[in-house]
N, C-alpha and C positions, 0 to 999 in steps of 0.2 A: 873309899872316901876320895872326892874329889881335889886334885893339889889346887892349890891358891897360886896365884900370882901375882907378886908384887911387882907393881910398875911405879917410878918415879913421878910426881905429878905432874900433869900436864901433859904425859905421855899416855896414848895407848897401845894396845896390845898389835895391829897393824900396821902402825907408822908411827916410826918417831919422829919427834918435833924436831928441827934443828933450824931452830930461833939464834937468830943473829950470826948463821953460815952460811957464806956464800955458796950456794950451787954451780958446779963449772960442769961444763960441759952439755950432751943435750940427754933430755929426758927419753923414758922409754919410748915414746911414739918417733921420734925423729926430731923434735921439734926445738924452739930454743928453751929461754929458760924459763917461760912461763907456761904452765901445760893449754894446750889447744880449748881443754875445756870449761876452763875456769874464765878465758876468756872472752869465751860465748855466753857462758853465765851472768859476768858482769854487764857484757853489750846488751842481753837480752832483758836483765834488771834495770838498766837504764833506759833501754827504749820501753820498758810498762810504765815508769814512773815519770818516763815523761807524757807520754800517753796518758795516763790520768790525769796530769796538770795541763793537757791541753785541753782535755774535754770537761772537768773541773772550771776552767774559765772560760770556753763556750757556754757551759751548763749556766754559772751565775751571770753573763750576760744575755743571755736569753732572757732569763728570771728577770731582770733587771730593764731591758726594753718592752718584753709586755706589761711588766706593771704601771709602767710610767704612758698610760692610754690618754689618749686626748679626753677632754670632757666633751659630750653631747653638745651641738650646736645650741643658742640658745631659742631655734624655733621648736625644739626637741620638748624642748622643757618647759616651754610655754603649753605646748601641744600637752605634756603627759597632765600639769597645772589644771587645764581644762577638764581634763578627763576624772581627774582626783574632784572638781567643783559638781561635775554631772553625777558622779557618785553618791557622794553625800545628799543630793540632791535625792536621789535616787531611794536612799535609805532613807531619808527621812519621809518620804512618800508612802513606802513600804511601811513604813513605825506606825503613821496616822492610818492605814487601811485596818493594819492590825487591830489597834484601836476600835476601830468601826464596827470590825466584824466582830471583836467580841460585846459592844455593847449592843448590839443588834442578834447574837443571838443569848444575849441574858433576857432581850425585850423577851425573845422569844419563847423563853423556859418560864417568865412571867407568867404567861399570854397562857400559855400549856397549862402550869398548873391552876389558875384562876378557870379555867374551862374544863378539870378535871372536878375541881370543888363545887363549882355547878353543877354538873351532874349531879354527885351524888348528896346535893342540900335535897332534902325534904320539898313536898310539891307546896304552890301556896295556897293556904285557904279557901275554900269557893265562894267569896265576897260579891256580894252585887256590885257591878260596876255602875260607874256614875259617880255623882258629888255625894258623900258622904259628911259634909260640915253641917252644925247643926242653926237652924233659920230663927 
């Protein structure tokens, strides 16, 4: 069975805390009394964070001078104006051919079956030709 160990809180089992004692002298490495690498830590968290606030407000002034674009000249807009009148123009040209063609070939489906029913009407009578009114 495995022993337990009680540790006071806020302590663990590798190092104990000593919160509000002064450390005299110097640490294991040689160094003074703050360790060498805690303060490459902190240097290295502070230059990310500045580092992302600088490129952060490069980023929204980027954002911020391309959106504010000049408007198109106004022969730009007269020019595209024009273009949008030929258009419509255009379509309405194309609506009335449409038109055409279909009532030109309904003539034609007329024309077809009236020349179909001909045919097969019956021949006509063999009547003497000439005036047939009576004198």
């Amino acid at each position: 069975m495995p022993s337990t160990l009680y540790l006071p809180v806020g302590e663990t089992f590798r190092a104990r805390a000593h919160v509000g004692q002064r450390r005299e002298g110097l640490n294991k490495r040689g160094g003074g009394i703050v360790d060498k690498e805690m303060v490459e830590m902190f240097l290295a968290f502070t230059a990310g964070m500045t580092a992302i606030g600088c490129s952060t407000g490069i980023i929204i002034t980027f954002i911020r001078r391309r959106s504010k674009q000049p408007l198109p000249p106004v022969e730009v807009t007269k020019r595209l104006d024009d273009v949008l009148e030929r258009l419509a123009r255009l379509e309405n040209g194309i609506d009335a051919t449409a038109v055409e063609v279909e009532r030109i070939s309904e003539a034609q489906r007329f024309t077809a079956r009236v020349l179909a029913e001909r045919s097969a009407a019956p021949a006509l009578s063999d009547r003497p030709r000439g005036y047939t009114t009576p004198h």
